[in-house]
N, C-alpha and C positions, 0 to 999 in steps of 0.2 A: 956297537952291534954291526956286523957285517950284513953284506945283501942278501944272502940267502935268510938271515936268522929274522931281518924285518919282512922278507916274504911270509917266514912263519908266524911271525906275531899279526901279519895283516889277514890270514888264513885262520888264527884261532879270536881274532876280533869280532864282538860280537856287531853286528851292524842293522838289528832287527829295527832297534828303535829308531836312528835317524833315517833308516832305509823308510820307513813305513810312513811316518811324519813328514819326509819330504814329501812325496806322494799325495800324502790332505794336502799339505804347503801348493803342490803345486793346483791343485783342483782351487784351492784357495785365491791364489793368485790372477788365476782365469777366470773365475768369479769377482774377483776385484774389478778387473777392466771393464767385465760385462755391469756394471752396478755403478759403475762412475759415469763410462766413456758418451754417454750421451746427455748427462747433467753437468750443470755451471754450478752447482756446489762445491768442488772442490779440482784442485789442477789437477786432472789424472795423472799426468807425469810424475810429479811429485810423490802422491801416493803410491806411485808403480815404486819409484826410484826409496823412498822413505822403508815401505814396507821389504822390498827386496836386500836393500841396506840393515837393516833390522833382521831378518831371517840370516845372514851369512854371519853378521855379530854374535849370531846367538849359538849361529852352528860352528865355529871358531872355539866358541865358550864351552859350548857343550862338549865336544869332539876333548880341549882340550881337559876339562874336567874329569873324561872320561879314563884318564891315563892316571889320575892321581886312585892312591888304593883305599878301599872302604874302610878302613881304622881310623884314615884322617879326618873323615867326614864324622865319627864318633867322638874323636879328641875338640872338634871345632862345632861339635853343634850346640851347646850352650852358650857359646862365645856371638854364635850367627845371630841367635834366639835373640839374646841382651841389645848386640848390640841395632839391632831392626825394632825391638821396642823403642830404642833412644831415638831411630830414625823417626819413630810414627808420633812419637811425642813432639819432635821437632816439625813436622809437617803441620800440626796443629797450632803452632807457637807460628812457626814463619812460612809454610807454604805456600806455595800456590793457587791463589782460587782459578778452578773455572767450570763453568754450569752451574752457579752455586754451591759448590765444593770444593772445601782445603785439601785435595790429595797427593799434588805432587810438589816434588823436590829440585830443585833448580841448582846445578852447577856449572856455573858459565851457561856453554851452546848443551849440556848433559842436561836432560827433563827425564825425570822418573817416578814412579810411586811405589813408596816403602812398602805398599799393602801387597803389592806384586810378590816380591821378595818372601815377605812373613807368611805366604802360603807354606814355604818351601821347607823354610826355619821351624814353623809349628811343629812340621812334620818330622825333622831331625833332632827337636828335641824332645817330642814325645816318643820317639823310637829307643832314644836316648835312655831315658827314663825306663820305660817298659821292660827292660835290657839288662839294666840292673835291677832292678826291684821286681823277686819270686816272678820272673816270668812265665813261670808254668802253671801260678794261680788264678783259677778266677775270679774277677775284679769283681766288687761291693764298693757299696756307696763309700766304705773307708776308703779304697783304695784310689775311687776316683777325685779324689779333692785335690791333691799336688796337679793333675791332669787339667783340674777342670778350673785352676788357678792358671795352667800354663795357656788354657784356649781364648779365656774370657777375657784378660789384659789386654791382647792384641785384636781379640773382636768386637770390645767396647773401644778402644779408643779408633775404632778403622769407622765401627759407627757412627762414631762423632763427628766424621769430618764433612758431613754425613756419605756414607758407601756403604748402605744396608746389604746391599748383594754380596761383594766381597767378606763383612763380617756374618752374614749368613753360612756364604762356603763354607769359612774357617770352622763355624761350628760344626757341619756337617761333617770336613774332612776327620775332627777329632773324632766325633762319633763313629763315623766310618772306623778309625782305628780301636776304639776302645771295643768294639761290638769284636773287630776280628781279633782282639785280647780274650775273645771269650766272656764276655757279660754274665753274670748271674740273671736266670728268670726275672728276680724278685727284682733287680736293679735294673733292669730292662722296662720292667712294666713301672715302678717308680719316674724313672725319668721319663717315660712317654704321658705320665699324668704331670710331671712338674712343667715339660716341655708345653702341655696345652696352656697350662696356667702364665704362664709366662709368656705365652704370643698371646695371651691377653689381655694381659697387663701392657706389654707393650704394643698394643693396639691402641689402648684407650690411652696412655697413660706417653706412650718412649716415641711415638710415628709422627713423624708430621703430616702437613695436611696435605701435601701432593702424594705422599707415601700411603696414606688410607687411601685416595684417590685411586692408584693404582692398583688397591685389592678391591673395590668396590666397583668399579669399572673390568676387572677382571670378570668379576661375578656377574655384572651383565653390562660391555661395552656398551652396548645402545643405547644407554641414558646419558654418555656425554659423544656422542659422534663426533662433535668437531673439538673436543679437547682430550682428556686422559684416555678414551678410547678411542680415540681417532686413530693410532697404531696400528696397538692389535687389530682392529676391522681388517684396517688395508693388508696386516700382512697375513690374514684370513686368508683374503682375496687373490692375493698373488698365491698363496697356497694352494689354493682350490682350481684356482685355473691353470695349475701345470698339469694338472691331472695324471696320465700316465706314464708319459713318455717327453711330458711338458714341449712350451713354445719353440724350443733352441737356443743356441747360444746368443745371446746379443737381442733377443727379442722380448725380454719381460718391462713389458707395458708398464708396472709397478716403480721401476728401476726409471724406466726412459722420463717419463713425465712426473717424475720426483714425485711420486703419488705417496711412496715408503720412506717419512726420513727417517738417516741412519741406515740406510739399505747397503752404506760398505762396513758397518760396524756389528751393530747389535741385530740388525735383520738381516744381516748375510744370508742366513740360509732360507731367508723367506724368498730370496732372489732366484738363488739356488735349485729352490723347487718349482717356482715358475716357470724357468728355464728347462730345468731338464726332468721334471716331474716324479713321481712318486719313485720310478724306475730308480733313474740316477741317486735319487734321494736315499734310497737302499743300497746303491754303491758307496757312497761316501758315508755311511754309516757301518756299512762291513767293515770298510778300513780302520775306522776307531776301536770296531769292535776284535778286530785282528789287534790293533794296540794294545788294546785291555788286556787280552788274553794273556801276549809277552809278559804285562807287570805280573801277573797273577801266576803263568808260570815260574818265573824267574823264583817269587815268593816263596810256591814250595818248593823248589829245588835248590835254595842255599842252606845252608845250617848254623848261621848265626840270626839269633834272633831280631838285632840293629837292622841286619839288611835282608829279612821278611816283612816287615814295619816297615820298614821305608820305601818298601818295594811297592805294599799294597797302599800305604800315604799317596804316593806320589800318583801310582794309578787313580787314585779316589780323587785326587785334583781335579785332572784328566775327565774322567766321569760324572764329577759334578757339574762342570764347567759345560762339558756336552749334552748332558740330562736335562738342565735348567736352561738353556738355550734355548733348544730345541722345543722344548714345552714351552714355554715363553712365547715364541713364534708362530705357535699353535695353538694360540688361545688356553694350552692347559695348564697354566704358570702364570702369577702375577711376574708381569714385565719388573726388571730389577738392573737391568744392564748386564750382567755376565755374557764377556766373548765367545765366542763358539773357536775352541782351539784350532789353532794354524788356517782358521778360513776368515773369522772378524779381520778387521784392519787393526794395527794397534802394535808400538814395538816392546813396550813394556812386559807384556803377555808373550809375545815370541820368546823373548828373554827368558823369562818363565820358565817355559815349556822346553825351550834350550837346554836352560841346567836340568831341569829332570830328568831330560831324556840322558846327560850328561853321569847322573849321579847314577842310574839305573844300569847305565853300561859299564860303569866302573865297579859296579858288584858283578854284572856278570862275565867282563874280565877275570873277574881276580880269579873264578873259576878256574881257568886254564893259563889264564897269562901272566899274572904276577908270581 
């Protein structure tokens, strides 16, 4: 390719997606410093240096994935599927514990968690499938058993290690796809009566006891203040006092006097809104909301059915992971751990969100560039 012909290929590149995720990344990253830089929790450097090294990994990854063409991602998505069960089997056998939990995978100085990954895979093999089988009908209970064997495998065993949040997503992201397959009424209201029966069976029956903890403590924090709701309260509080325009950069009292742990991970955004309050709070969610859109564009605007699935998969990640967050932080979610994308601390999930945004461009390449 000569210089003029990579100008044109740089001109019909689509650059929505990492253009817009860099942008949370960097809002992310500035909220990082404000959330560490005056606690002995953790070496802010490292985090700086960790999390930034992690983001360029990821955007390497993505960028590069983004050149390969959307048929390849059709020939390799049952391969991805297989072989990330064998990882999550293996994480249970030999991983990692830590917080009380087998989830990740050690290769030398490489730390990762298969569950990351098998977000990505559910979704390329449910697209997979959809793809070929009468895409144009809609689904009934018959149709969803190959599906609801492809979700359950990889969202029991991610359970077990125990990572309820994560195998929660996973269900959601299928549902999310099955529902835009077109759902039948009758199969609709069936699974919203199986679905209750089954969080209650796994209430009394699948939860452990710091896991009912935290739905009961949900329902009214102030029966354990200084244990399972000792969280959520504080990140109540840092909520409620950014108020409109919140404190400022580098000023949530929350953050400073480690009042919030977990304030660079899972409360990020409880920092977030202290800091820059309802206002800001609203800017950093247009921008997701601008994300969303792209997946959901892109969706209807291609004409294979693999890559409107996978379009709207990927986006449901994306929106899961933001939704449950954010309600989590706000007392309107039992707390579960889900990151709050490119703003949590965390490189596994960069990773993540890397390939998607990676997989999403290489559909809307192919539009005009391949």
């Amino acid at each position: 390719m000569n210089f003029s012909g990579f100008i044109n290929s740089l001109r019909r590149y689509d650059f929505s997606f990492f253009g817009i995720s860099a942008v949370i990344f960097l809002i992310g990253i500035i909220n990082l410093y404000s959330a560490t830089h005056a606690t002995a929790q953790a070496d802010v450097s490292s985090l700086f240096r960790a999390q930034i090294g992690w983001y360029l990994i990821s955007l390497v990854i993505g960028v590069s994935i983004s050149f390969i063409q959307p048929k390849n991602f059709y020939r390799v998505a049952y391969f991805l599927y297989l072989g990330t069960i064998l990882l999550l089997i293996l994480t249970l056998v030999m991983g990692q514990i830590g917080m009380g939990a087998r989830r990740w995978l050690a290769f030398g100085v490489l730390r990762f968690q298969p569950s990351e990954l098998m977000k990505l895979f559910v979704v390329l093999g449910l697209a997979r499938y959809f793809a070929k089988e009468n895409p144009d009908r809609e689904l009934g209970l018959k149709e969803l058993i190959i599906p609801a064997f492809f979700t359950l495998i990889p969202a029991l065993l991610i359970i077990a290690q125990p990572d309820l949040g994560t195998g929660l997503l996973i269900l959601l992201v299928s549902f999310s796809l099955c529902f835009y397959r077109k759902l039948k009424l009758k199969t609709l209201l069936i699974l919203g009566i199986i679905g209750l029966l089954t969080a209650g069976g796994m209430y009394k029956f699948g939860l452990r006891e710091y896991q009912k903890k935290r739905i009961t403590t949900f329902i009214d924090p102030e029966t354990d203040l200084k244990g399972s709701g000792y969280n959520a309260v504080q990140s109540k509080i840092a909520i409620g006092s950014g108020q409109f325009f919140g404190k400022g950069f580098n000023k949530s009292s929350q953050a400073s006097f480690n009042y919030l742990p977990e304030n660079h991970t899972d409360f990020a955004f409880s920092v977030f809104n202290e800091e820059h309050g309802f206002f800001g709070a609203l800017i950093l969610i247009s921008f997701y909301v601008i994300l969303f859109y792209r997946f959901l564009w892109l969706a209807s605007n291609v004409t294979r059915i693999f890559e409107s699935v996978v379009a709207v998969g990927l986006m449901s990640i994306l929106f899961w992971h933001t939704f449950i967050n954010m309600g989590m932080v706000m007392g309107l979610l039992p707390i579960v751990g889900i990151p709050l994308p490119y703003v949590s601390y965390g490189g596994t999930s960069l990773l993540t969100f890397g390939i998607a945004c990676g997989i999403v461009t290489s559909i809307s390449n192919a539009r005009n560039l391949f």
